[in-house]
C-alpha positions in Angstrom: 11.4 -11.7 -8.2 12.2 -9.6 -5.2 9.5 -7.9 -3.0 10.1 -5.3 -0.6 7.6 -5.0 2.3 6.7 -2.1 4.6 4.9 -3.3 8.2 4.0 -1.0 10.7 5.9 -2.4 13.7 9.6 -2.6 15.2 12.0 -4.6 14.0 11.4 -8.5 15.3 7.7 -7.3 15.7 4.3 -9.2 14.9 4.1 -7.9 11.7 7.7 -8.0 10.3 7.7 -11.8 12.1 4.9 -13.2 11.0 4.9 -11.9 7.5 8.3 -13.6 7.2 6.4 -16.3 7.7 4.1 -16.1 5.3 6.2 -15.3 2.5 8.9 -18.3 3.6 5.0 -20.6 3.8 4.6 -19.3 0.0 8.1 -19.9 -1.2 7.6 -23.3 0.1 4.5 -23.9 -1.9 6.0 -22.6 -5.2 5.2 -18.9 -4.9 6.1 -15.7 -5.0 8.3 -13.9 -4.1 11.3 -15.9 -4.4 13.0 -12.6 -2.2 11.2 -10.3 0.5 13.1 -7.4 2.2 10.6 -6.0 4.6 11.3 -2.2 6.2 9.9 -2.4 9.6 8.5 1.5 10.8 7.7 1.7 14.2 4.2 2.9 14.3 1.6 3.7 11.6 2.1 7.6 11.3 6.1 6.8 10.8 4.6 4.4 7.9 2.1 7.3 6.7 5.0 10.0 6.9 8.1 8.2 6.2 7.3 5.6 3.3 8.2 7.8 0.0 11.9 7.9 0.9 12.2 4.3 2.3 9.8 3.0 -0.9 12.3 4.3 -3.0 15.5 3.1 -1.2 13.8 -0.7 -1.8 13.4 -0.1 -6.0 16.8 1.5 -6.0 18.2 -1.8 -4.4 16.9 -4.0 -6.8 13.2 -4.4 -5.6 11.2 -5.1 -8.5 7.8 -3.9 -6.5 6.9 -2.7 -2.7 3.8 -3.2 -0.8 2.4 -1.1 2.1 1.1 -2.9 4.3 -0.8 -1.0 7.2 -3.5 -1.3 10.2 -7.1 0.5 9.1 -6.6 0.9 13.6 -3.8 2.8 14.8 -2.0 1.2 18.2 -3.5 3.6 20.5 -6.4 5.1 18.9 -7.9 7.8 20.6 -11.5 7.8 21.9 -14.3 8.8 18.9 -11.5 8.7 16.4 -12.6 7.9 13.2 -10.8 5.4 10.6 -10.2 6.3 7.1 -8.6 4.4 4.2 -9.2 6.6 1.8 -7.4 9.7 4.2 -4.6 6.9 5.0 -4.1 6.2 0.8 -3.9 9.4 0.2 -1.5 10.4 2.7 0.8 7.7 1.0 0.2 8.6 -2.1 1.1 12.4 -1.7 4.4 11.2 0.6 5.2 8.6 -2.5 4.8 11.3 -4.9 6.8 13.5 -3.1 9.7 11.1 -3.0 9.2 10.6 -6.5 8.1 7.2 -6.8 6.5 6.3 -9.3 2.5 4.7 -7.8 2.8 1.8 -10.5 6.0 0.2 -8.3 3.9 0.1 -5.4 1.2 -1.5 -3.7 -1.0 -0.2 -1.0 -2.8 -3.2 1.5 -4.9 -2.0 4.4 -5.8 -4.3 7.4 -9.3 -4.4 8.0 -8.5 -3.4 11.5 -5.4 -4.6 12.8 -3.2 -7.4 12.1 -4.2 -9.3 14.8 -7.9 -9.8 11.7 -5.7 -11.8 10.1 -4.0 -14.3 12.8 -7.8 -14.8 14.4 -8.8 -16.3 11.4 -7.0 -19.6 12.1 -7.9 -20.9 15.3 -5.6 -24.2 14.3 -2.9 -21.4 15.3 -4.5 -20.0 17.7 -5.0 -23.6 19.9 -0.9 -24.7 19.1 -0.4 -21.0 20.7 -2.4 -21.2 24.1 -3.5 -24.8 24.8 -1.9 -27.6 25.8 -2.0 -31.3 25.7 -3.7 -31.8 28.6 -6.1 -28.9 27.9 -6.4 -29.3 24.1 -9.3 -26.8 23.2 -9.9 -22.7 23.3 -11.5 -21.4 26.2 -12.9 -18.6 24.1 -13.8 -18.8 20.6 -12.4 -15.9 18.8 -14.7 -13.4 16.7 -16.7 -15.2 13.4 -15.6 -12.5 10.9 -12.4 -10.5 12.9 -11.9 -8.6 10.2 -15.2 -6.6 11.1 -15.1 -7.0 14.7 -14.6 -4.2 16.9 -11.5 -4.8 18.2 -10.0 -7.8 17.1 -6.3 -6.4 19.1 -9.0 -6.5 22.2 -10.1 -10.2 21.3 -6.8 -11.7 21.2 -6.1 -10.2 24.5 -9.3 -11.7 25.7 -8.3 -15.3 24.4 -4.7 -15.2 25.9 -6.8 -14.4 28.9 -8.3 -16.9 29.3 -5.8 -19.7 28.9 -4.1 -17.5 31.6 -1.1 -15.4 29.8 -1.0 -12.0 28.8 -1.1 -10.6 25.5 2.1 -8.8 24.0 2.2 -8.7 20.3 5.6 -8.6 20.1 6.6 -11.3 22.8 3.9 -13.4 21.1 5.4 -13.1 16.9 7.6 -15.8 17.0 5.0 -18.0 18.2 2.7 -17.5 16.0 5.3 -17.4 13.1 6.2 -21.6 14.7 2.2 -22.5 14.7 1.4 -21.2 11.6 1.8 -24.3 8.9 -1.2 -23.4 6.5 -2.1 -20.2 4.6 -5.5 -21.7 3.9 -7.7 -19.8 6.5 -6.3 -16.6 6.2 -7.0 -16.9 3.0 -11.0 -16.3 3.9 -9.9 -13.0 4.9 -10.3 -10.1 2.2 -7.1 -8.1 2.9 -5.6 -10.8 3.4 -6.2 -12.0 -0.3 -5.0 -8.7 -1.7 -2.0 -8.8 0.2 -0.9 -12.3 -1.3 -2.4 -10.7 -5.1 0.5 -7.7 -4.2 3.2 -10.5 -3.9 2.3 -12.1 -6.7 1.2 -9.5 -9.4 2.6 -6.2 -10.7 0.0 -3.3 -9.9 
């Protein structure tokens, strides 16, 4: 089984880092899929406007499905914006069709958020990232559901923060990719969920 995986990042970013790590977490465990090529695009309107062409280039090399996977929150989103799925799905689906690929190839997985939902679910992680031997327990707790918090991007920075650093996402991937050893709390997170369903089932 090969997977090909679209993240809304650079390349060596949070997302294509840490999903890496997920998948390699999975392989590890018996899972799917035994191959992931992930596409990083830079942003989230690159993803939106871009993915039809670069979804097909991953089924023409031998990808038996691709997932999307994409932040409900855009980087930088401008003040009184409003967040749509259902705009951001269909946006896909017309670029997709456009390309002509076929929707039954692919997957679509929106972050509640930002991926940052996901990572604040496991505050194991989260205390091999910022604390230390001496000082062995966060200084902040993170949010109880991040996945319907605000502004889980502003959180983390919050948390970082406080154990004195600052928060860059992607200075910060490989990190998090080293302290992550489990998949068994980000598994309370919905999107989270459906993300790992997409690796492991055709659509």
């Amino acid at each position: 089984m090969r997977v090909g995986i679209l993240v809304e990042c650079g390349r060596d970013g949070l997302e294509d880092v840490v999903v890496r790590r997920i998948c390699d977490l999975r392989r590890a465990d018996g899972g799917e899929p035994a191959e992931i090529d992930i596409v990083p695009m830079d942003n989230k309107a690159q993803l939106i406007r871009e993915c039809g062409p670069a979804v097909a280039r991953l089924l023409g090399n031998g990808c038996d499905r691709v997932v999307i996977l994409w932040d409900e929150r855009p980087a930088w989103p401008r003040s009184g914006e409003r967040l749509c799925w259902h705009n951001d799905r269909q946006d896909i689906l017309a670029n997709l069709a456009q390309a002509g690929v076929a929707q039954d190839a692919v997957c679509l997985v929106c972050i509640e958020r930002e991926f940052e939902s996901w990572l604040l679910f496991d505050e194991q992680m989260l205390r091999c990232v910022l604390c230390t031997p001496e000082h062995p327990k966060l200084l902040a707790s993170p949010p109880r559901n991040p996945d319907t918090s605000r502004n889980p991007k502003g959180a983390m920075t919050t948390l970082f923060r406080r154990h004195g650093k600052r928060y860059v996402d992607v200075q910060s991937a490989r990190r998090f990719a080293q302290c992550l050893t489990s998949l068994n709390r980000l598994h309370r997170c919905r999107t989270f969920q459906r993300f790992v369903q997409c690796l492991t089932e055709s659509q």
